[in-house]
Each structure stands twice: as C-alpha cells, then as structure tokens.
C-alpha positions in Angstrom: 116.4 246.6 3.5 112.7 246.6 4.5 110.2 244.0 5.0 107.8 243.8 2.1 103.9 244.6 4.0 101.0 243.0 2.0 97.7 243.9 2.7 94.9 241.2 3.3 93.7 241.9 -0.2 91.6 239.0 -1.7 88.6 240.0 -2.5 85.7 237.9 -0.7 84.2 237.0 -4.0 86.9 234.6 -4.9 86.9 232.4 -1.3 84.1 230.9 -0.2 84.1 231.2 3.7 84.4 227.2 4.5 86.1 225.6 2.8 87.6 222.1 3.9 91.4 222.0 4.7 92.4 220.6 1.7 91.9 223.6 -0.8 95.3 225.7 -1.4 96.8 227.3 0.9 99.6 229.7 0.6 102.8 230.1 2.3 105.0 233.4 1.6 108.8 232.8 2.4 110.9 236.1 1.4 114.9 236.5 2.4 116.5 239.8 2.1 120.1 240.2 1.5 123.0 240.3 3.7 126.8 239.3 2.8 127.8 235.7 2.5 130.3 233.8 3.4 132.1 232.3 -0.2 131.6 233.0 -3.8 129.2 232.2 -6.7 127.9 233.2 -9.8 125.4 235.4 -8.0 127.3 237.1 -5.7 129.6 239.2 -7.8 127.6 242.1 -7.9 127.6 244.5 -4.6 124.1 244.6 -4.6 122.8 241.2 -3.4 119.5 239.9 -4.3 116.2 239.1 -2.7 114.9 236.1 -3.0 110.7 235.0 -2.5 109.7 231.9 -2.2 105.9 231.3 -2.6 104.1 227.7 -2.2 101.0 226.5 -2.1 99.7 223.8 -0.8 98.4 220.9 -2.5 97.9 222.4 -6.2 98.1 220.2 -9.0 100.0 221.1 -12.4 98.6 218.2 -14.6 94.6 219.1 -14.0 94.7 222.4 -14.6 95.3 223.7 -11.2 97.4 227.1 -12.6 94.7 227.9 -15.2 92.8 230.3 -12.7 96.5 231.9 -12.0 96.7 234.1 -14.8 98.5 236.9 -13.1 100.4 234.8 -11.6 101.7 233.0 -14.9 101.6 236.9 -16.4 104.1 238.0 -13.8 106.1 235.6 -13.0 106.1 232.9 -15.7 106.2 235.3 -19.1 109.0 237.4 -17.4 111.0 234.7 -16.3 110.8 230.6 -16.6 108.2 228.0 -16.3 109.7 224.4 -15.8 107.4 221.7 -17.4 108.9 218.7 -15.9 108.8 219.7 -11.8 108.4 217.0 -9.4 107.9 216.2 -5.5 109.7 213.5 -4.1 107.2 212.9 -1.7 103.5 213.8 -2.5 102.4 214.8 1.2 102.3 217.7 3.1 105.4 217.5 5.6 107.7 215.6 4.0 107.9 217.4 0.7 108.5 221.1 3.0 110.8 219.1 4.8 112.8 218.5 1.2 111.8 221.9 0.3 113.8 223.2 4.0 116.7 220.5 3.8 117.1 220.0 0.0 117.3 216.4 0.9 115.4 213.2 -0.3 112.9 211.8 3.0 114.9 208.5 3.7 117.9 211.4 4.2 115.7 213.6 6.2 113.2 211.2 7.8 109.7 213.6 7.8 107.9 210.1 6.8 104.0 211.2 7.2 102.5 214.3 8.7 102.7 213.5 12.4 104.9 213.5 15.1 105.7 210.2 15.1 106.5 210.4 11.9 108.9 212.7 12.2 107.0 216.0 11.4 108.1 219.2 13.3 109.4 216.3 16.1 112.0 216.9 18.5 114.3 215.1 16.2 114.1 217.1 13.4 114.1 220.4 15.3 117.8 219.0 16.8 119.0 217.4 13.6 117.2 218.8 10.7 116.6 222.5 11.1 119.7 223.5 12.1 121.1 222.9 8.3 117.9 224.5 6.7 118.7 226.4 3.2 116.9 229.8 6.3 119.0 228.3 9.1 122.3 228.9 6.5 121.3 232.2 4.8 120.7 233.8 8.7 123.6 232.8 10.3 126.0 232.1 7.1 125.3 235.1 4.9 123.6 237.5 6.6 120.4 237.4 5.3 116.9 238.9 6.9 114.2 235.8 6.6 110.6 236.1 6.7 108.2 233.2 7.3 103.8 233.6 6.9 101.7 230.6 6.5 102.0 226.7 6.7 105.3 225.7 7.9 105.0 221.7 9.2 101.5 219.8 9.6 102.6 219.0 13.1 104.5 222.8 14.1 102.9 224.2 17.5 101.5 221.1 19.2 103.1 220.8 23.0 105.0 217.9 21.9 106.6 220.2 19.0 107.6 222.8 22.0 104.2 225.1 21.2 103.0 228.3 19.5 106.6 229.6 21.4 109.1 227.5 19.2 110.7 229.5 16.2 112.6 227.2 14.2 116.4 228.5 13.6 116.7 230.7 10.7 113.6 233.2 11.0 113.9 237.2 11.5 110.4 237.3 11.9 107.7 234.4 11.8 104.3 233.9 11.2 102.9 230.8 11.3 100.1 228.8 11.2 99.6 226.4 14.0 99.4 223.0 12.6 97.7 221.9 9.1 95.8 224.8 6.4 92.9 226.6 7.8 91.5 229.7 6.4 89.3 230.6 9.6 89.3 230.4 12.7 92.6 229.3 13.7 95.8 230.4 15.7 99.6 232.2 14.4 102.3 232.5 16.3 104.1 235.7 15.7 107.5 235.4 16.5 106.7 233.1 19.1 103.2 234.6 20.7 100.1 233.0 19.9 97.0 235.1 17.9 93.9 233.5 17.4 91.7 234.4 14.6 88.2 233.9 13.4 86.3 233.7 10.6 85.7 237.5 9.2 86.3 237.2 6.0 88.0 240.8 5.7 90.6 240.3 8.9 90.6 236.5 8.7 90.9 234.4 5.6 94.6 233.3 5.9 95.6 232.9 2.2 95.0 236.9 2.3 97.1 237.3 5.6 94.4 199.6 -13.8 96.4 197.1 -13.7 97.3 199.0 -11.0 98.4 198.7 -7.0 95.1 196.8 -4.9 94.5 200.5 -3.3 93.4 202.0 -7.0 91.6 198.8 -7.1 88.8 199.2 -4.1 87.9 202.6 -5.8 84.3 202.2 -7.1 83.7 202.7 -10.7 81.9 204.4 -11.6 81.4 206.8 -9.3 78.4 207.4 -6.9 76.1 210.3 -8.6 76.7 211.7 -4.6 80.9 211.3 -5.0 80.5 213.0 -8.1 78.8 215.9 -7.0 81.5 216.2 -3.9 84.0 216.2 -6.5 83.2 219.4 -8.5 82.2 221.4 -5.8 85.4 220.5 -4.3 87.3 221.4 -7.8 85.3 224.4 -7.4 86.5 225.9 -4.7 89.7 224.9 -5.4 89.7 227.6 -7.9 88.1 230.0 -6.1 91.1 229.9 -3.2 93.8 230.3 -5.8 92.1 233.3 -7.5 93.3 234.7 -4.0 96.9 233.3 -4.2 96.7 235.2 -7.9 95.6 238.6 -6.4 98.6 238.1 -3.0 101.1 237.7 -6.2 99.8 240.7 -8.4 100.2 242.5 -4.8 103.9 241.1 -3.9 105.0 241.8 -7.6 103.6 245.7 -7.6 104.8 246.4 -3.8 107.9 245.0 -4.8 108.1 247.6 -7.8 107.2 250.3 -6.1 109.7 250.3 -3.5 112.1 249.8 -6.4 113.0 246.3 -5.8 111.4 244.0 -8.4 114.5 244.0 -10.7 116.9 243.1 -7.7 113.8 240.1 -6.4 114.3 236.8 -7.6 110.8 234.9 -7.2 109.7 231.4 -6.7 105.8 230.2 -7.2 105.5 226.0 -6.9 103.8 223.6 -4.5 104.0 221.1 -2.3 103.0 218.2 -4.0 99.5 217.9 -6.8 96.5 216.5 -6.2 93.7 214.5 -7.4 90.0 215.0 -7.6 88.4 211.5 -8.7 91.0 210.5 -10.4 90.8 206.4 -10.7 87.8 206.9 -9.0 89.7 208.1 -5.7 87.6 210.5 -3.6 90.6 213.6 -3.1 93.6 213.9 -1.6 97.8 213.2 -3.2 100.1 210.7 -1.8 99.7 208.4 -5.1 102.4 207.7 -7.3 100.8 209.3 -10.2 101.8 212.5 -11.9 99.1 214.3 -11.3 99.9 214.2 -7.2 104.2 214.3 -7.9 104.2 216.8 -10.5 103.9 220.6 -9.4 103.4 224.1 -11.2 107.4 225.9 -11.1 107.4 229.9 -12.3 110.4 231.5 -11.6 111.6 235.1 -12.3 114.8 237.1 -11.4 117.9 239.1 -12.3 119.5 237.5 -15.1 116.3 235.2 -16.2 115.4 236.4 -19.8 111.4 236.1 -20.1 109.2 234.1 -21.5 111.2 230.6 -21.1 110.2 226.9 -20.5 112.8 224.7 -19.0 112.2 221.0 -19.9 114.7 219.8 -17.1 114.0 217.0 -14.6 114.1 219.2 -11.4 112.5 218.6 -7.9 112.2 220.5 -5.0 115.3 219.2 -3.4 116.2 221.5 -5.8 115.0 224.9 -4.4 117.6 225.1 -1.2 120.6 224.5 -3.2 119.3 227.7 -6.2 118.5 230.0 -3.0 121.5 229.4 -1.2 123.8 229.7 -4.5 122.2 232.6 -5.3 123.2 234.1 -1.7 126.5 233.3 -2.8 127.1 230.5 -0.4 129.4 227.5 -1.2 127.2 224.5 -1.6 129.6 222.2 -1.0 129.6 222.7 2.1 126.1 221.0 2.7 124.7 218.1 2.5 121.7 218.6 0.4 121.1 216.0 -2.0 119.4 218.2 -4.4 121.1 220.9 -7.9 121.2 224.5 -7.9 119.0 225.2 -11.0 121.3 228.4 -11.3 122.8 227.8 -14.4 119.6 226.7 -15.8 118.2 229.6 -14.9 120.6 232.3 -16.0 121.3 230.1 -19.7 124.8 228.5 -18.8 125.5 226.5 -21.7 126.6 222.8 -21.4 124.5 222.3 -18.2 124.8 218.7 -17.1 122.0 217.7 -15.6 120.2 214.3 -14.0 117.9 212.0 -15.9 116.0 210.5 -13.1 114.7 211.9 -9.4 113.4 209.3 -6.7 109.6 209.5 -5.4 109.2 207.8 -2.4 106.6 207.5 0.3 105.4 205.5 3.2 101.8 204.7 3.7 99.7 205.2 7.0 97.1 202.5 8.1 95.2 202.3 11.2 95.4 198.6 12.7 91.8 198.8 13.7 88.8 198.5 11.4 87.4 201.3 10.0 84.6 202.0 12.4 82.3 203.6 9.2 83.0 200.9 7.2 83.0 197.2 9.0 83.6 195.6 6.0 87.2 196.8 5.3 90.1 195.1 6.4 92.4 197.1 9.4 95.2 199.0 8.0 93.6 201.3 5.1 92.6 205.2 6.7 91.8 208.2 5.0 88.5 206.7 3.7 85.6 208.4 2.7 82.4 207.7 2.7 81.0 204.7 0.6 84.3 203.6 2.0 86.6 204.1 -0.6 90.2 204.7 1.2 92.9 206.7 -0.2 95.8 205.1 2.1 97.3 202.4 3.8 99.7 200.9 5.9 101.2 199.2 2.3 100.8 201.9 0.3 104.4 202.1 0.7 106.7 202.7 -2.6 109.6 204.1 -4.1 109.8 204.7 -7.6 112.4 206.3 -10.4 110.7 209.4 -12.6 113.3 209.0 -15.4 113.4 211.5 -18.6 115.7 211.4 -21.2 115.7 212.4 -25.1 113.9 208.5 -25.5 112.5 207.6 -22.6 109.5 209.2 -20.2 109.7 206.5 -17.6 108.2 206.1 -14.5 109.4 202.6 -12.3 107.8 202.0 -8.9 108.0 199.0 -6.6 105.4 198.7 -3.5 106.9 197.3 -0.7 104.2 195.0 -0.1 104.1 191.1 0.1 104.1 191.0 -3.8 106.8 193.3 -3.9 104.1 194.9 -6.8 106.3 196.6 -9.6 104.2 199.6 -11.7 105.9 200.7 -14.9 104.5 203.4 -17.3 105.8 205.0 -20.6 104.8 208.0 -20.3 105.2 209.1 -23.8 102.8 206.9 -25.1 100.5 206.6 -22.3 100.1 209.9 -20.3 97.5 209.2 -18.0 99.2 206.3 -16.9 96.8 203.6 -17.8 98.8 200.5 -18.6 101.5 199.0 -16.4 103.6 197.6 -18.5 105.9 196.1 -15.8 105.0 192.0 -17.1 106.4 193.4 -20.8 109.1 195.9 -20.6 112.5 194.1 -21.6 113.8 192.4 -18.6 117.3 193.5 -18.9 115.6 197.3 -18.4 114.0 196.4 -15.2 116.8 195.3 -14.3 118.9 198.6 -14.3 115.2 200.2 -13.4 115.3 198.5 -10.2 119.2 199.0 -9.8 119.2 202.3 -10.0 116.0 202.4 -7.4 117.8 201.2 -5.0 121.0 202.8 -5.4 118.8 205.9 -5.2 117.2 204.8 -2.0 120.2 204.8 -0.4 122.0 208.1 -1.7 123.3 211.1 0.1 124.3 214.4 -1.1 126.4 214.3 -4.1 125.7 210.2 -4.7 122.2 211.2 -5.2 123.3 213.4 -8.5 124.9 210.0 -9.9 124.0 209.3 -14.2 120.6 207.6 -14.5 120.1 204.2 -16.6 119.9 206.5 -19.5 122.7 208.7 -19.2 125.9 208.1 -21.1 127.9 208.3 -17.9 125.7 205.0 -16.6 127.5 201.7 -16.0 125.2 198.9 -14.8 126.8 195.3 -12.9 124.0 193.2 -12.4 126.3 191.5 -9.6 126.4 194.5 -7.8 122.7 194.2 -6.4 123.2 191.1 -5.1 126.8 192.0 -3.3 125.9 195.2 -2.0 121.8 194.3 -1.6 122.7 191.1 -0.3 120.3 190.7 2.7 117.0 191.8 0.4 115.9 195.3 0.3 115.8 196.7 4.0 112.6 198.3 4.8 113.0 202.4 4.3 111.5 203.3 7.6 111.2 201.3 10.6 107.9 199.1 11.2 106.7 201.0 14.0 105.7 204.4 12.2 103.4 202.9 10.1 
C-alpha cells in the first residue's frame, strides 16, 4: 500500500493570512491495511480496508458551520451517511481527541483541560493512555500503516511532554503540530525532527499542509456595537478556513480515486467539539453545555455504506475508535473503550440496539487571581475578553445526560458548584435552549435524570452502554443512590487541577 501525498492546495483566496487560533483547523489521520489479529464483520474480505479519519477543530454543526463544505457534504455525505444527532463528551480541545484516541469518557481517561497539569499530552497519559490508542492497536495488533498531519494534543511537544522528539505509540509516520492550531509561523515535528515554518501563504498555511448557570449570566446584553463587529469578522473567517478544509477533501477523495483506492477507503469528516460566536452574548470559544458547542458535523463514506443516508442515532466520538478498530477486524472486547462500533449502523444491520443517552462532562479552569484587565471581577473566572465578559471558570464544572428517545430530547446537567445548580431543557419544544425547566419537570424524572448521571459518571467500558431512563431495559431504585452514593457525590477530578 502507499501513502496518500496531498498537495498544499488551498487556494489563498479562501484563508486570510492571520487569523486567530481559534478558526478551524484540520487534522488528517489515514490507516492503511495490514492483517488483524480476530474476526469481524469487516474483515471477511482478503482485501482489507483503508480507513481516513479527518477532524477539525472547533467547527460547529448547529450554526451553520458545514454550509461552506459543499464538496465536502457532496463527497462524503451524499455517497455515504450523515449522523444528525453527533455529540462530544467534552467540548474542549484535548479532552475530546483524547476520547477520540481512547474511545473513552474523560473521568475514564483523565485529559481534564488543555494543559499539562491537566492531563494533556502529560507524562501520565503517554505511560497509561496511549499505549491502548484505537493507532497504538491497529500498529502493533493488526498490522496496519498509520499516518498522523496536524493537531494532535494542545499540550504535545512542550519539554515537559518529552519535545518535538516524542512520537506517541502507534504512528508510521507523524506530522504534527507543536502545541495548539496555527496556520503560520509555527513548528512540525516529522517523525520526531523539528521544521519550523513561516507565514508564506503558498508553503505555509497548515490546513493546506436564561435562567441559566451565573457564567451565561455576566454576559452583557446586548452586545457592545465593538463585540458585535469582532463577532462577524470572526464568523467570517471561520468560513473562509473551512473553504480550505473543502478543497484538502475534494483533493483526498480524487487522489484516492486515482490510485484506485476510493471504493476500498472508508472516510471520516467530524470535529472536536462546536462552537459559539455570541451566542448568550458570550464573546467565542466552546466548553458550554449547550448544543451548539457538544454537537458536531459526522459524514461518513465507505465500502458497504449505501449513499445518501442520515442516521438519527445518539453517537459520540467515543464512538470512532471502537468503528475503526472493528472495521480492522479486531475483537473489541478486548478493550476497554467505553464507546459502540457504529458498524452495524453503518452497513444497515437490522435490529441494532443502540443507547438512549451519552454523558457530557467537563471541568472548568479559573485563575485564583483577579483578572488584571478587569479589577472588578472576582478571582477564579479566565478566558475573558475584553469589556470583561469571561467564558470560564474554576465552577464551570458540570456533567450532564444528552438523552434521545422516540419521546424525549432531553438534556439534564448539574454544576458542581455550591448550589449544586441543575439545568434541564426539552429540546423538542425549545431548541435553542432557552428555558430551564429544572424547578417544573416531574420530580420523579429528575430523579432517575440524576440517577442515571451519576451512574454514568462512574462507568467503564461496557457499564457505560447500560439502558438509559428511557429505554425499556431501565430499572430505576431510588434507594440505590443513597447506598451506593452514600458519602455525596465525590468531586470528578481532584481540587488541585482547577
């Protein structure tokens, strides 16, 4: 098999040559096929498959963030399937491509925040973590060439990480960007050496290589005529970036046809987590609760995907390691991911079963000095911008239950704050989330909402795939909180990472 080359392609019209760090970027993943150890559906033929991962960083699904994508949508989505109901269980950087690597929930794989201390590309998860990767697996389990270009983990080549010189397990050949998205002038390391690059557009531009929580609450409304203004030429360029991502696809899709390998190429377009761009009056950036930063774009095409299908399935991208190593052909029961091979899904098994609910969890970062831009704010809120509106905080901590079923669209969130704040939403008749109806939902359904959170928050592997409060399988002892919860809720992640 040969590596797929892609051009730098892009033309500069699209990309605007500055643009701040959190525009999309794009990372290219693409496995080639070797034998596997163990059976599956996919593995029957002699001829096994490639697979291509591609994700982007930071695009939302909910506010049009594929519209600019149509090649994208024409090539992958109409010749294969487009999952409506996709979600994040994290909506930041590191720890959702730490679910994406592990196919694990974060209080499983413990990537808390993008830095080292929390977890991100730390010496902890290089000895614990990366090891059992869905790459790690396919190299040394099945035989399978990996290639690696773009973002890998906010915090990969600091010294404390081990440098531009560490190549995580699992990669043929690497290419990565040192630390978080940059288009220009930043460093790769290529199989373990460092190249710095500048900011020629033609060499360099990497995508081508309320009733609501207190934190929505200190968002001004309305908005500054200056925030505004910030916002759309932000949205702007947004758009122009991912009319790149569209050309890098049109270019993977034909190279792939030429060389004769499109109908043997299974291929994967999604992102890291959404985004928001004034939403609630917040400046820009994800890590809310709200769909439009957990819910992401998912396009998949492949052998045995018939085209033009939309999958309305809960799935998550816990769920992307367990479909790539299945189709591989290797036995999944032999990880520990707590995420579903969407497989059958995929291919039209009938009688799927399938979950009801996915967990969304996060922990939020605060500084425990005051703002020095804006004196008047309280220590422990960062990311603030100016007229000091601040889109985290050390409390900004929550886990909540995205629950679909054929009569509920149900989100459930608890902050784990001093109130112990509770945010509930029907999403079916209120989309944009703008009631919380926690103070008049039936009690008794709180009740098994807030069960079935914490049974989540404490699952592992195949206890994470357990039937939902709405699934016929559910049984729900109200006694059981209190006997097996019986010391109060224990904090996720330890005090001294936030």
């Amino acid at each position: 098999m040969r590596l797929l080359p892609l051009g730098a392609g892009g033309p500069g019209r699209h990309s605007p040559r500055h643009l701040r760090s959190c525009s999309p970027a794009l990372l290219f993943l693409l496995l080639l096929p070797g034998c596997c150890l163990g059976g599956s559906r996919a593995a029957a033929g002699s001829r096994r498959p490639n697979v291509v991962l591609l994700l982007t960083d930071d695009q939302d699904e909910v506010l049009g963030g594929m519209t600019p994508l149509k090649k994208t949508k024409a090539l992958i989505g109409e010749m294969g399937m487009t999952f409506s109901s996709a979600y994040v269980p994290s909506a930041l950087c590191c720890p959702s491509r730490a679910s994406i690597l592990t196919g694990k929930y974060p209080h499983n794989h413990h990537v808390v925040n993008n830095t080292l201390e929390g977890n991100c590309s730390s010496k902890s998860w290089q000895k614990i973590q990366e090891p059992n990767t869905f790459p790690a697996i396919l190299r040394s389990m099945c035989g399978y060439q990996t290639f690696f270009a773009g973002k890998y983990l906010n915090e990969y080549g600091a010294p404390a990480a081990g440098g531009l010189e560490y190549v995580p397990p699992g990669w043929s050949y690497w290419y990565a960007l040192e630390k978080n998205s940059k288009y220009y002038n930043y460093t790769l390391s290529i199989n373990g050496k460092a190249r710095k690059h500048g900011e020629n557009y033609s060499v360099d531009y990497l995508t081508d290589v309320l009733n609501k929580h207190w934190l929505i609450r200190q968002a001004k409304t309305p908005m500054t005529n200056s925030s505004i203004q910030f916002l759309d030429n932000a949205f702007r360029k947004r758009w122009q970036t991912l009319l790149s991502v569209d050309d890098l696809v049109e270019k993977l899709v034909k190279r792939l046809e030429f060389i004769g390998e499109l109908d043997n190429t299974y291929i994967f377009y999604t992102s890291d987590n959404g985004y928001h761009t004034g939403q609630f009056s917040l400046p820009i950036d994800k890590r809310q609760l709200y769909e439009f930063d957990i819910k992401v774009p998912l396009l998949v095409r492949g052998p045995g995907i018939k085209p033009n299908q939309t999958s309305k399935m809960l799935v998550a991208n816990i769920d992307l390691g367990p479909t790539i190593l299945d189709i591989a052909g290797y036995n999944l029961n032999k990880t520990q991911m707590d995420g579903m091979s969407l497989l059958p899904i995929l291919t039209g098994v009938s009688n799927v079963t399938w979950r009801s609910d996915v967990l969304v969890e996060y922990q939020g970062e605060g500084r425990n000095v005051t703002d020095p831009t804006c004196p008047s704010l309280s220590p422990g809120v960062s990311q603030c911008f100016p007229d000091c509106v601040c889109e985290d905080a050390y409390n900004n901590t929550y886990a909540c239950v995205r629950t679909m079923s054929a009569r509920w669209n149900l989100q459930y969130c608890e902050f784990d704050d001093q109130e112990v704040f509770v945010e509930v939403y029907n999403l079916t008749a209120d989309p944009h989330q703008i009631t919380n109806i926690a103070k008049s939902i039936d009690p008794e359904l709180l009740g098994k909402m807030n069960y079935r959170l914490m049974m989540l928050q404490s699952c592992s592997g195949p206890a994470c795939r357990t039937p939902g409060v709405f699934d016929p399988g559910y049984r729900f002892d109200p006694r059981l909180m209190f006997n097996n919860f019986s010391g109060g809720r224990t904090r996720r992640f330890s005090k001294h990472l936030l």
